[in-house]
C-alpha positions in Angstrom: 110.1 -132.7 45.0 110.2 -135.9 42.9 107.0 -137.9 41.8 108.8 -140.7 43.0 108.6 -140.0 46.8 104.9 -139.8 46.4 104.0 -142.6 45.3 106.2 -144.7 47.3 104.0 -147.0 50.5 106.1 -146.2 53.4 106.4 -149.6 55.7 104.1 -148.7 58.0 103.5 -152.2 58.8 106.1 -154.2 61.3 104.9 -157.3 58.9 105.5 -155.3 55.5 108.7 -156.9 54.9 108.1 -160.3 55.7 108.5 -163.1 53.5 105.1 -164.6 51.7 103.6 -167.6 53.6 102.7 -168.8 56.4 103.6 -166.5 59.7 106.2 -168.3 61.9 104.8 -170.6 64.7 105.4 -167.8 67.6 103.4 -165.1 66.1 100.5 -167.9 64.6 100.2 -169.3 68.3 100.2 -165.1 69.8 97.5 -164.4 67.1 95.3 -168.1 68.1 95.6 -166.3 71.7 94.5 -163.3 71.0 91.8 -164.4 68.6 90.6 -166.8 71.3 90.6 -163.7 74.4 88.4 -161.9 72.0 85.6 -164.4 72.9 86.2 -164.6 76.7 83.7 -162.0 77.6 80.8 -163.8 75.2 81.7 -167.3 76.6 81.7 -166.2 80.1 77.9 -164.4 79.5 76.9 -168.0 78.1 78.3 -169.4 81.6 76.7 -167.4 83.9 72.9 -167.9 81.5 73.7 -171.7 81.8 74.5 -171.3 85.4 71.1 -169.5 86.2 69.1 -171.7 84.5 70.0 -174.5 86.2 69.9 -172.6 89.4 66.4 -172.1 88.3 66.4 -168.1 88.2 66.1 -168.2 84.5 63.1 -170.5 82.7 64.4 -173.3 81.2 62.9 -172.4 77.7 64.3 -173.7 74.4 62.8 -170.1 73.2 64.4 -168.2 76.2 67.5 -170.1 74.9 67.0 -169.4 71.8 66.5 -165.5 71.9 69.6 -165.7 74.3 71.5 -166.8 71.8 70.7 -165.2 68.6 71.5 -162.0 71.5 74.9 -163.0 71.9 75.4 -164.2 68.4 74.5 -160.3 67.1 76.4 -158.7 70.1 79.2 -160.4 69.0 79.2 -160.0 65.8 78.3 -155.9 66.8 81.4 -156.4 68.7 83.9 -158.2 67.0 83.1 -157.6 63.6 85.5 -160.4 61.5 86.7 -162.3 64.3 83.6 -163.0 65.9 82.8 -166.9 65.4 80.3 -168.0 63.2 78.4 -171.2 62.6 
């Protein structure tokens, strides 16, 4: 048993042996995708509070709103941890 195959990183990773720089244009528009379903579920949830305040089931409160929001903003961040969105 050599010291050698110890201390080798196996290439766990499929992107361990790519070339430095920027990712090629099909895998940078895949990761824009799948960054951008991540925040499907919090956009819809704005929707539908937008959509029942103008109904008129919700008060249309600029502190309702507000508490609403800073909601979403920390369950997403809960959530998504890095890739939520930030200001």
């Amino acid at each position: 048993m050599s010291l050698h195959a110890h201390t080798c990183v196996p290439q766990a990773w499929p992107w361990a042996s790519c070339p430095p720089g920027p990712p090629p244009a099909e895998l940078a528009a895949g990761l824009e995708f799948l960054n951008q379903s991540l925040h499907w579920p919090f956009d819809a949830l704005r929707s539908q509070h937008a959509s029942a305040v103008h109904a008129g089931l919700i008060a249309n409160s600029m502190l309702a709103s507000r508490d609403f929001e800073l909601t979403m903003d920390a369950l997403e961040h809960l959530t998504l941890g890095p890739f939520a969105r930030s200001v």
